[in-house]
C-alpha positions as CSV (number, residue, x, y, z in Angstrom):
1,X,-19.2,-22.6,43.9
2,X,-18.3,-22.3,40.4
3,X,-18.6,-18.9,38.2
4,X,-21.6,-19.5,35.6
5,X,-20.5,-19.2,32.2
6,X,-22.0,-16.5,31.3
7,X,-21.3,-14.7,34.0
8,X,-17.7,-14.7,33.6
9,X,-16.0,-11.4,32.4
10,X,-14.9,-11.4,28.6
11,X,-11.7,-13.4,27.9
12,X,-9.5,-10.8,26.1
13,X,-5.3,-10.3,26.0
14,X,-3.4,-8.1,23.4
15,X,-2.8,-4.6,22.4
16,X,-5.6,-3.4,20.4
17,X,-3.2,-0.9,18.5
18,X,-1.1,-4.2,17.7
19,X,-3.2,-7.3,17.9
20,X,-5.1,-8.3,20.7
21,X,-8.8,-10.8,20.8
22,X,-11.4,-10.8,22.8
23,X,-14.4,-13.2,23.4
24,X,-17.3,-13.0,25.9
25,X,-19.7,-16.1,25.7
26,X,-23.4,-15.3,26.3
27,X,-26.8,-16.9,26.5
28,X,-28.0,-18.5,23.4
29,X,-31.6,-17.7,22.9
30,X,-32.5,-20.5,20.4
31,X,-31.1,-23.4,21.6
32,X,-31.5,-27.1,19.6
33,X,-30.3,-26.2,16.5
34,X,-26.6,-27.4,17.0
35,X,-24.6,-30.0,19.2
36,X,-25.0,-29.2,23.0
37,X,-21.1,-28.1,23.3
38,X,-22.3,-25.7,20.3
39,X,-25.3,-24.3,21.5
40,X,-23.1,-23.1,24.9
41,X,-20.3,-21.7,23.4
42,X,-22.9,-19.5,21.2
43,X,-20.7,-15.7,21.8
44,X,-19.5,-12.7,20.8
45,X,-15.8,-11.9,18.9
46,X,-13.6,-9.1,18.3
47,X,-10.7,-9.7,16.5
48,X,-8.1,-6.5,16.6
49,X,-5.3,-5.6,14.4
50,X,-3.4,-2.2,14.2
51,X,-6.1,-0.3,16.3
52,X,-8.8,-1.9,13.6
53,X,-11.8,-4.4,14.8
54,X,-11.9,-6.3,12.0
55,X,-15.3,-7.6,13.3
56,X,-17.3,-4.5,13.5
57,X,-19.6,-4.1,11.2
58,X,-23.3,-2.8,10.1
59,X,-26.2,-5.2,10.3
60,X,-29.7,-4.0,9.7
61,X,-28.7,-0.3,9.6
62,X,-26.8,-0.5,12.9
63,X,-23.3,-0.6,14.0
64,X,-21.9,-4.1,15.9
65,X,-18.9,-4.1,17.5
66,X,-18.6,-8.2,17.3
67,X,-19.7,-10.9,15.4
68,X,-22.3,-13.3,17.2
69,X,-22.6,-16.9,16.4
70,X,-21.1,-20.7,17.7
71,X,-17.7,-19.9,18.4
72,X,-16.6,-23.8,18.8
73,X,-15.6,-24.1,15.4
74,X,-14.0,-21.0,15.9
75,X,-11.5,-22.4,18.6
76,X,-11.4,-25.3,16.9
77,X,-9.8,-24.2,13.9
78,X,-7.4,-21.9,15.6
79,X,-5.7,-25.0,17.6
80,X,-6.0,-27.2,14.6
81,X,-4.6,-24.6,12.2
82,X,-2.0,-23.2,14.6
83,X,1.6,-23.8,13.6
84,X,0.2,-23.5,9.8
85,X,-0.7,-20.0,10.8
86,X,1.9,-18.5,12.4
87,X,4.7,-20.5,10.5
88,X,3.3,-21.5,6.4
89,X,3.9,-18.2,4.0
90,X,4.0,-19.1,0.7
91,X,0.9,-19.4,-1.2
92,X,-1.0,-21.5,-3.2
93,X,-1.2,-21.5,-7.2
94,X,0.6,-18.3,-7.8
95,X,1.7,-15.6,-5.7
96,X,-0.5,-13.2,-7.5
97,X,-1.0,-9.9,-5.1
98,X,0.7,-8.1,-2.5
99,X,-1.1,-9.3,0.2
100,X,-2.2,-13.4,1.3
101,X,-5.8,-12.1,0.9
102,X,-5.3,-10.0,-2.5
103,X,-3.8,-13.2,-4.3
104,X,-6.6,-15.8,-3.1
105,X,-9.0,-13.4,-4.5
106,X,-6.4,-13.4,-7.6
107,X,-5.9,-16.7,-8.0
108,X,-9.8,-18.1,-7.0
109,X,-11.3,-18.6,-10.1
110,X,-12.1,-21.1,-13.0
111,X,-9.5,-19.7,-15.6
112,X,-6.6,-20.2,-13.2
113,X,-7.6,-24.2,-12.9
114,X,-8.5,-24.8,-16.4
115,X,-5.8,-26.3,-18.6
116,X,-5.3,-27.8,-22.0
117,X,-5.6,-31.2,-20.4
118,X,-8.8,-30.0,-18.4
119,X,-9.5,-29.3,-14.9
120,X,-6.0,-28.8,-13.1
121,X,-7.3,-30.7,-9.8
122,X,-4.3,-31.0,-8.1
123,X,-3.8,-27.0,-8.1
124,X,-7.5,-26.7,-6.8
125,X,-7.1,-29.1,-4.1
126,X,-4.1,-27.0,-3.1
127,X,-5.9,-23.4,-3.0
128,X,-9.3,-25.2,-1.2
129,X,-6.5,-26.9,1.5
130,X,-4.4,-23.5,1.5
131,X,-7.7,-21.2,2.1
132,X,-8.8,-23.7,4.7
133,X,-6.0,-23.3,7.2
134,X,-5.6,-19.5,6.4
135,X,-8.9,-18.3,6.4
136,X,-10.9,-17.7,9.1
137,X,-14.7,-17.5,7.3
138,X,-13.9,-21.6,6.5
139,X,-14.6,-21.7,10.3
140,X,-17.7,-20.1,10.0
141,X,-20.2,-22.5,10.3
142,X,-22.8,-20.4,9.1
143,X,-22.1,-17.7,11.0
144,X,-21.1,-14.1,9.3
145,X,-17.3,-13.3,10.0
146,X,-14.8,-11.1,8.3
147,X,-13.0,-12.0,5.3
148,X,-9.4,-12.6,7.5
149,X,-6.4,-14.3,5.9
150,X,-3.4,-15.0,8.3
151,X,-0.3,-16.4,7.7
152,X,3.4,-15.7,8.5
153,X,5.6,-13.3,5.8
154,X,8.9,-13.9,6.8
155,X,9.7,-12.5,10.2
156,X,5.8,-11.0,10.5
157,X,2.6,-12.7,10.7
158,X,0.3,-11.4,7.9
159,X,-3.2,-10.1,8.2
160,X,-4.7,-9.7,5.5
161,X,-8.8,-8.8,4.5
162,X,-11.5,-7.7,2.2
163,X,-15.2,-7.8,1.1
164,X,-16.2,-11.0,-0.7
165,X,-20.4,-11.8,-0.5
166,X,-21.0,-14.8,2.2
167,X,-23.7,-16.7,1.4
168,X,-26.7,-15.8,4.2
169,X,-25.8,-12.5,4.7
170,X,-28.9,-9.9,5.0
171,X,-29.5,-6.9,2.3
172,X,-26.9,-4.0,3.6
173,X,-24.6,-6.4,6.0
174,X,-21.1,-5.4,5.6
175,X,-17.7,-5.0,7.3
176,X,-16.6,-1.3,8.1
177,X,-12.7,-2.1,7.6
178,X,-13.3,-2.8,3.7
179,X,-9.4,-4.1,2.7
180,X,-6.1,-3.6,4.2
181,X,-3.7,-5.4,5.4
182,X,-1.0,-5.2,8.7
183,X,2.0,-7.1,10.0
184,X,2.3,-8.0,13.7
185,X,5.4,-10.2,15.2
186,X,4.9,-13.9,16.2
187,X,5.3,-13.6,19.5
188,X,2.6,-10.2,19.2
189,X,0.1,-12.4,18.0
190,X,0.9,-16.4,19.3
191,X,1.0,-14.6,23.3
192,X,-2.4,-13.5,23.5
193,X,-4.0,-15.9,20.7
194,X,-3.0,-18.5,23.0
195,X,-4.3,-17.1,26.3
196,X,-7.9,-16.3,25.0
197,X,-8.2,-19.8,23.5
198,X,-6.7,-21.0,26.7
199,X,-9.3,-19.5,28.5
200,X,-12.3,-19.7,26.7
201,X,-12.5,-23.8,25.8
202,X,-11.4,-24.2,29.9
203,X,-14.1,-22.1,30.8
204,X,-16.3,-24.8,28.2
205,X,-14.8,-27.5,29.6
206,X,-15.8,-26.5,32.7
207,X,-19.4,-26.4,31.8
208,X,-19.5,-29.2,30.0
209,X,-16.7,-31.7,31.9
210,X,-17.6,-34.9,30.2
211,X,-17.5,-33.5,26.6
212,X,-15.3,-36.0,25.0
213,X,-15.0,-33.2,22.1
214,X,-14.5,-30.3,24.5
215,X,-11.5,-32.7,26.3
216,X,-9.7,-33.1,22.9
217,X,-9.6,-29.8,22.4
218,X,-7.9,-28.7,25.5
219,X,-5.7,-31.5,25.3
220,X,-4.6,-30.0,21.7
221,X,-4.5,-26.8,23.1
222,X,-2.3,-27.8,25.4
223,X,0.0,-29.7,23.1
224,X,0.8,-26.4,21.4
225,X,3.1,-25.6,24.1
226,X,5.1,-29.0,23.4
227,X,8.9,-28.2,22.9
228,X,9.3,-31.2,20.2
229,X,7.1,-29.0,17.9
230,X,9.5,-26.4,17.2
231,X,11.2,-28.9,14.4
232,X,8.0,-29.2,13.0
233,X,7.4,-25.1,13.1
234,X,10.5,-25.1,11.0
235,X,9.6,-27.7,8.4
236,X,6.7,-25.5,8.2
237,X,8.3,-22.4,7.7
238,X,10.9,-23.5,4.7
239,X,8.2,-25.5,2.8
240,X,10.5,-27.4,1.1
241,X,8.6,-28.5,-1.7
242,X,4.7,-28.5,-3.2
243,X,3.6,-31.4,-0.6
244,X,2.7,-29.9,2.7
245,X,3.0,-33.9,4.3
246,X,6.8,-33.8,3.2
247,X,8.3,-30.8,4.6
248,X,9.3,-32.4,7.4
249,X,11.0,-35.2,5.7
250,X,13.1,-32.8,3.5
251,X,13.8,-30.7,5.9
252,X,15.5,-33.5,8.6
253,X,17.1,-34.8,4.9
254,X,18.5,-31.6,4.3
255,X,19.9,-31.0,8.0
256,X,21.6,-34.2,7.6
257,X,23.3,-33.7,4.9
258,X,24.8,-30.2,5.6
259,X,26.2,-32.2,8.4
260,X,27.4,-34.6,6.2
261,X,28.8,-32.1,3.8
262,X,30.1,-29.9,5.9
263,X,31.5,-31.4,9.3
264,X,33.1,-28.8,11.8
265,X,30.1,-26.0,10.9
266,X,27.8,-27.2,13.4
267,X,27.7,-24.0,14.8
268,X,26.7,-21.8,11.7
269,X,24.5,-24.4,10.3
270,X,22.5,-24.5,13.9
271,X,22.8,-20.0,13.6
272,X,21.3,-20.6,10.3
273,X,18.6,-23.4,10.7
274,X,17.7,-23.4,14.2
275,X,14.8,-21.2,15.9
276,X,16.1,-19.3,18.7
277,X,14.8,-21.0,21.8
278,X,12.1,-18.7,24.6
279,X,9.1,-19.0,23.1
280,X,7.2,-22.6,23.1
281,X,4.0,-21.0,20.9
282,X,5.9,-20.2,17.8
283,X,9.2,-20.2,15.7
284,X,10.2,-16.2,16.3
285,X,13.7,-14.6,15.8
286,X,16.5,-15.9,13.8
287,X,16.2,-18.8,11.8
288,X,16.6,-16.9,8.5
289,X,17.1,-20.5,6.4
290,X,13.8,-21.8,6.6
291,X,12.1,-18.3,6.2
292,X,14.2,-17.9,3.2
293,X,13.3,-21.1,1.9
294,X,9.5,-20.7,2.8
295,X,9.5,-17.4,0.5
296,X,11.5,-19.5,-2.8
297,X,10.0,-21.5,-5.2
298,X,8.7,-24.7,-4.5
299,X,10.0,-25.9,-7.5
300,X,13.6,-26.3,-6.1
301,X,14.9,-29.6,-6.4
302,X,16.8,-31.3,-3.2
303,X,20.1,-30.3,-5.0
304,X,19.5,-26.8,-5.4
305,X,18.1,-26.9,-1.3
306,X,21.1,-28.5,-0.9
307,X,23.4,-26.3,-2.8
308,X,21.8,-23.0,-1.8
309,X,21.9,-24.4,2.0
310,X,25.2,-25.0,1.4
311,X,26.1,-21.6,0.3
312,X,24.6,-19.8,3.3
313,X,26.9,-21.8,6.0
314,X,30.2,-21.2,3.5
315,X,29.7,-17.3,3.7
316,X,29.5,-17.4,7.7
317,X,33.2,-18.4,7.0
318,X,34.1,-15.9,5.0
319,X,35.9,-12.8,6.7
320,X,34.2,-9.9,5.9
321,X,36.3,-6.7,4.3
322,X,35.9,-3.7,6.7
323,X,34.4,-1.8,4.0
324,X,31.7,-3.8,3.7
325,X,31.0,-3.3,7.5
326,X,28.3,-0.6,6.8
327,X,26.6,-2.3,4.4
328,X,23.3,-2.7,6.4
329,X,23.1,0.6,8.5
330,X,19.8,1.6,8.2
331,X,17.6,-1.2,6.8
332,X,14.5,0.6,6.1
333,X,10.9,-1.3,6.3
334,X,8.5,-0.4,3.3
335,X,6.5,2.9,4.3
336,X,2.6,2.8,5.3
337,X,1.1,4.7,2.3
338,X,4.2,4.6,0.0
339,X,4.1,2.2,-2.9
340,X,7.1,-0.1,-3.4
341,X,8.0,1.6,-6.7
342,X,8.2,5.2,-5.1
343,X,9.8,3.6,-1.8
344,X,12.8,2.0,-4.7
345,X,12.8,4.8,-6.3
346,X,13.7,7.3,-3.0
347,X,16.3,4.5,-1.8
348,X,18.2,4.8,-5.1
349,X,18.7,8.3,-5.5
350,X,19.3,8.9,-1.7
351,X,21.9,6.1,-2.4
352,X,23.4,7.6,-5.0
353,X,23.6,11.1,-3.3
354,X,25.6,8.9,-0.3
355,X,28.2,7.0,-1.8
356,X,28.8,9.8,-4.4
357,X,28.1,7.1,-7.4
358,X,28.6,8.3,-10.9
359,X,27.2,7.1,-14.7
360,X,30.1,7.4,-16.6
361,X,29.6,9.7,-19.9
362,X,26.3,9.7,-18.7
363,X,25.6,6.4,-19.5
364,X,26.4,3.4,-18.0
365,X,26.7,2.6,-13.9
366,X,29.5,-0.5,-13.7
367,X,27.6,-1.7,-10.9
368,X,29.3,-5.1,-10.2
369,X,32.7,-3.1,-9.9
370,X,30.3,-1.0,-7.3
371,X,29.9,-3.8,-5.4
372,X,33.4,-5.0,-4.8
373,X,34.2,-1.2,-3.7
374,X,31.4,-2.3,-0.9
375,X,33.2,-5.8,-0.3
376,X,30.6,-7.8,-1.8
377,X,31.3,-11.2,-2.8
378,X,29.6,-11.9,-6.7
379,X,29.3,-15.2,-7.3
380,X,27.8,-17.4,-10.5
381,X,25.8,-20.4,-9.2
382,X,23.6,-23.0,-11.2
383,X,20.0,-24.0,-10.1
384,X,18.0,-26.8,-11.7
385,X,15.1,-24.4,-10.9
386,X,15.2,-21.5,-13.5
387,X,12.6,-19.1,-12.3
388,X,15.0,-18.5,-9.1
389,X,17.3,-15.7,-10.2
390,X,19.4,-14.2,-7.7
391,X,20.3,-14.8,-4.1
392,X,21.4,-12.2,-1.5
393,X,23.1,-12.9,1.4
394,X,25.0,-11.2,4.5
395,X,25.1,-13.2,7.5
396,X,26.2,-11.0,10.9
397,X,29.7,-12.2,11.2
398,X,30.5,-13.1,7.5
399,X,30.9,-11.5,4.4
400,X,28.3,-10.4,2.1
401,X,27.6,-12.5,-1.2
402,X,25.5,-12.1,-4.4
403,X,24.6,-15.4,-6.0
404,X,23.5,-15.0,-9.4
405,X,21.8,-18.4,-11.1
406,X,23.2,-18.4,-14.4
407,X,20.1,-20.7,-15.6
408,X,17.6,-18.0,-15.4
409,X,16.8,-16.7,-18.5
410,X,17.9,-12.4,-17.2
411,X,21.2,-14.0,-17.3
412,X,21.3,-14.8,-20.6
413,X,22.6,-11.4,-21.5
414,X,25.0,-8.8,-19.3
415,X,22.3,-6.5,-19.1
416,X,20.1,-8.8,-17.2
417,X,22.7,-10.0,-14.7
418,X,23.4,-6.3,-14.2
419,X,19.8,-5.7,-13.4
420,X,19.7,-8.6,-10.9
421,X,22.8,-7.4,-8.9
422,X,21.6,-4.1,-8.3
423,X,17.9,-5.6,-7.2
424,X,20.5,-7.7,-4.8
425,X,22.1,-5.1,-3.8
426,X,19.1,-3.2,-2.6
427,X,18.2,-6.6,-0.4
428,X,21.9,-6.3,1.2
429,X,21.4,-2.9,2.1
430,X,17.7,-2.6,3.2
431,X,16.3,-5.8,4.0
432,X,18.7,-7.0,6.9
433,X,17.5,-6.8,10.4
434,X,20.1,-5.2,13.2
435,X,22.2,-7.6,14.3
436,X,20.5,-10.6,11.9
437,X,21.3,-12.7,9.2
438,X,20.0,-11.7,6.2
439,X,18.8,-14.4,2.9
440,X,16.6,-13.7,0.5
441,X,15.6,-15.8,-2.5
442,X,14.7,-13.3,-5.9
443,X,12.0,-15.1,-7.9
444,X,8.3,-15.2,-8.2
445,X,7.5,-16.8,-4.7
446,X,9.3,-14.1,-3.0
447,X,7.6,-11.2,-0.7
448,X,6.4,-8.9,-3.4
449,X,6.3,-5.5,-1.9
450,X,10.3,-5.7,-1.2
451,X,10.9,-8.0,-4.5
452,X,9.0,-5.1,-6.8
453,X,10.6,-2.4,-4.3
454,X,14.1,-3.7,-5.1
455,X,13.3,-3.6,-9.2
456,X,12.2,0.0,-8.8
457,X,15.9,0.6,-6.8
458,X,18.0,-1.3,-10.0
459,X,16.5,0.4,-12.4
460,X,16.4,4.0,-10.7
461,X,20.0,3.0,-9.9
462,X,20.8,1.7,-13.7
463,X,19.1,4.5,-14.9
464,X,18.7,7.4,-13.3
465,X,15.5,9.5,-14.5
466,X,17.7,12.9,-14.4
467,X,20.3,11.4,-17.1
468,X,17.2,9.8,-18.9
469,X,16.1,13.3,-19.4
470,X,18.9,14.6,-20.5
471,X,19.7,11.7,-23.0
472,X,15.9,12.3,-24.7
473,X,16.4,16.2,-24.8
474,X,13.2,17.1,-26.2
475,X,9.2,15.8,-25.5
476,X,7.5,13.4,-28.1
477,X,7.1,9.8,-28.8
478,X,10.4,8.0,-28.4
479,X,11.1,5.7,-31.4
480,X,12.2,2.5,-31.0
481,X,15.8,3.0,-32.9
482,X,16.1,5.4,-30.4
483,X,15.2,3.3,-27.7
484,X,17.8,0.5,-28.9
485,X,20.7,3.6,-28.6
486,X,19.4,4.3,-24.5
487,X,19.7,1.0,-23.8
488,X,23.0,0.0,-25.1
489,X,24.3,3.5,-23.7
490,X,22.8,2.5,-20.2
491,X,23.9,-1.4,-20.7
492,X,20.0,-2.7,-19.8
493,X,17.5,-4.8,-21.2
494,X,15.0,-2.7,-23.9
495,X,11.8,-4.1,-22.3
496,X,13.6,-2.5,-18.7
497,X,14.1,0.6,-20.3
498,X,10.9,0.9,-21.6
499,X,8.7,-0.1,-18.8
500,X,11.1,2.4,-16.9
501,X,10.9,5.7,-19.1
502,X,6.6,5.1,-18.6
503,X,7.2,4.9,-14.4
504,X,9.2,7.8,-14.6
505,X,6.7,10.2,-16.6
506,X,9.3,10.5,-19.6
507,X,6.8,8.6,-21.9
508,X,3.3,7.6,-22.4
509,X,2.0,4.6,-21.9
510,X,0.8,4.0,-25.5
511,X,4.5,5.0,-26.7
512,X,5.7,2.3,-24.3
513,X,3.4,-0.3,-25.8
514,X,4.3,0.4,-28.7
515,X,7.6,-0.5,-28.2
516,X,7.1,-3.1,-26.8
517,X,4.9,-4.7,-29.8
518,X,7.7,-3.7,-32.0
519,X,10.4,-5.4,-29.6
520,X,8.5,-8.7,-29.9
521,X,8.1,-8.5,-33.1
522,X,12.1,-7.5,-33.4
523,X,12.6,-11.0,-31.2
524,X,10.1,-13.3,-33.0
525,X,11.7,-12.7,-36.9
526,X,15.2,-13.2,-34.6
527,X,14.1,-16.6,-33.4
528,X,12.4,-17.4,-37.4
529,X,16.1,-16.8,-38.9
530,X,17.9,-19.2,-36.2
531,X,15.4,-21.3,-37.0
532,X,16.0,-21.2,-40.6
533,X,19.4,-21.3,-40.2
534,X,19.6,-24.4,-38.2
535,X,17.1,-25.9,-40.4
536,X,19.8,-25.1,-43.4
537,X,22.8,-26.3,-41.3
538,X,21.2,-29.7,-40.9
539,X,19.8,-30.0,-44.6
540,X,23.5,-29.2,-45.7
541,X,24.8,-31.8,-43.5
């Protein structure tokens, strides 16, 4: 005799303290008012993520431990939104806040759509699509569920959440985990995703046999274990490109031509682009390619894929120098609690206290010359795409390589190029997983904890806030004159310096403004003259 529904135990699986889910279908008191495979699967949800449940919350002045409605859609929407879950990273619009669920609520409004030519539909659609296989309130149904974002941030899976109003929600209803975010591996969160919705639409199905819907679903369900996904996963993960229904495409072009490009480096092209093989719910471990390419931007045109792919399988070649064997001793993971700017901050000076580096008369760090005493490889490349600006890379039996795109407008001048190889360099030494390849795309699409993390390391590195001190001598407002002799001393940008002396404490905010106006102001007569004097060129001509 079979086990009633509802009097089966809760389906559950996980570690709470890591991720773990649990649902427990019971009766549904008011049945009618939705489809019959609806009205049965009407339960209870707990969703937990670093020791949080992210569905307890206050309703009418008392505390619930999960949220109660149709959970159909619910499993639904997990099946159909599963590889774009656990594999799709970048975001839509603009990668606009630290977290997925920050720079939706950045990027989710009118002003970011409206453009001189009017309504930018195309970048709406691609927010509303985005937001409908990330988050889980578009599953809702009517139901109340927490604000959750999920989606995969290079070798992690992403949860993200906060407090926006849903529509239906009583006077005083709210969540009790406000915002906050946590990371949890694939495999942490595909394993026990995948048992509970296992469980839960059999235990439907079993109810309801001759549900046409209820049979799809497990039959989808079931299909997430199919082998020949993993390509797909992949596709996924890079993102080549804005079109979602062409990453697979360009990513089986691309993989052709490396093979076609490069014959005889089968094996590093399969280290670099292929997911390691064990687990059928999800591309885990190495396959460091795509998840670069999933974190660039999607602006890169099939020659720069192609030349940036390229580059990755040539340094796997490359003999390493024994010196730069240490290179990636203790990669260090940002800190809970620690902003990236104090985290880049802390890994420059203990940096600079280990390898004994000194400013010469104070001044100036020669930090590509640094780099070679490391036995890092410094290379110029050139990417139709200028908003990419550097690329770091050390794969585990080659040599290390900075790839600096002399298109992007920092490397217009040596101080910006210097800035970019000391971000780099903060990428090679704290950003590579034991015993992993390590590449990593600098530019506005990339992870932006470690990309703001690695500015705060160049520029404590470039300019240390001890010999910034000494170089002002006394307190007051900094002038800009003054501000033109630091930089040139310290070989950076004036806008770097600036922004720099305010995060250190050594100015005030309004001085820094202030220089900044009159920097703009210094580069906008700048670009009148050369305008005038091309203008005179031509009328002499």
């Amino acid at each position: 005799m079979s086990v009633s529904l509802y009097q089966r135990p809760a389906f559950e699986a996980g570690d709470p303290n890591q991720f773990a889910v649990r649902i427990e279908f019971v009766p549904n008191l008011d049945v009618g008012f939705a489809s019959p495979e609806e009205d049965i699967s009407w339960g209870r949800l707990q969703i937990w993520v670093s020791g949080r449940n992210l569905c307890e919350h206050v309703d009418r002045s008392e505390v619930r431990k999960a949220v109660e409605w149709y959970l159909l859609p619910v499993l639904e929407w997990l099946a159909e939104s599963w590889d774009f879950l656990l594999h799709e990273q970048r975001l839509p619009v603009w990668n606009a806040g630290e977290t997925a669920w920050q720079s939706l609520s950045e990027t989710n409004r009118p002003e970011r759509f409206e453009r001189f030519g009017g309504w930018d539909e195309a970048a709406d659609e691609a927010h509303s699509l985005w937001t409908s296989r990330h988050c889980l309130r578009t599953s809702r149904f009517g139901g109340l569920f927490p604000d959750l974002v999920i989606r995969r941030l290079r070798d992690e899976v992403e949860f993200s959440w906060g407090e926006t109003p849903q529509v239906g929600a009583p006077d005083g209803f709210r969540f009790l985990h406000g915002s906050g975010s946590a990371r949890v591996t694939p495999g942490g969160v595909a394993s026990p995703l995948f048992e509970v919705l296992r469980q839960a639409v059999e235990a439907l199905t079993a109810e309801q046999p001759q549900s046409s819907r209820l049979l799809s679903l497990r039959e989808r369900i079931a299909g997430i274990t199919d082998g020949t996904r993993q390509t797909d996963r992949t596709a996924l993960l890079a993102g080549l490109g804005p079109i979602p229904e062409d990453w697979l495409d360009r990513w089986q072009k691309l993989r052709e031509s490396l093979k076609h490009e490069l014959p005889g480096c089968e094996a590093a092209i399969k280290r670099w682009f292929d997911p390691e093989a064990g687990n059928p719910l999800c591309v885990a471990g190495s396959c460091e390619a795509s998840v670069m390419f999933g974190a660039a931007s999607p602006t890169l045109t099939e020659s720069d894929v192609l030349n940036i792919a390229t580059l990755l399988v040539k340094a796997s070649g490359v003999q390493p120098a024994a010196k730069s064997t240490g290179l990636a001793e203790e990669p260090q993971p940002l800190r809970a609690g620690e902003s990236p700017w104090s985290d880049g901050y802390r890994l420059a000076h203990e940096w600079r206290e280990k390898d004994g580096i000194h400013h010469k008369g104070h001044g100036a760090f020669e930090v590509e010359e640094h780099l070679g005493t490391l036995g890092v490889i410094v290379l110029d490349i050139e990417l139709d795409d200028l908003f990419t600006a550097g690329l770091a890379v050390q794969p585990e039996r080659g040599a290390p390589f900075i790839f600096v795109n002399r298109r992007n407008p920092k490397c217009e001048y040596p101080s910006g190029k210097r800035f970019i190889l000391a971000h780099e360099l903060c990428h090679l030494l704290h950003d590579r997983a034991h015993g992993r390849d390590l590449a990593m795309i600098s530019g506005p699409w990339a992870p932006r904890d470690l990309e703001r993390r690695a500015n705060a390391f160049a520029a404590a590195l470039l300019m240390p806030p001890e010999l910034l001190r000494k170089a002002l001598g006394g307190g007051g407002d900094l002038g800009f004159d003054r501000l033109l002799v630091l930089a040139k001393r310290f070989q950076v940008s004036t806008d770097a310096l600036a922004h720099h002396l305010e995060n250190c404490g050594l100015i005030t905010e309004a001085n820094r403004d202030l220089l900044l106006t009159q920097l703009g102001n210094r580069q906008d007569a700048g670009n009148r003259t050369k305008r005038l004097a091309r203008k005179h060129a031509k009328n002499s001509n």
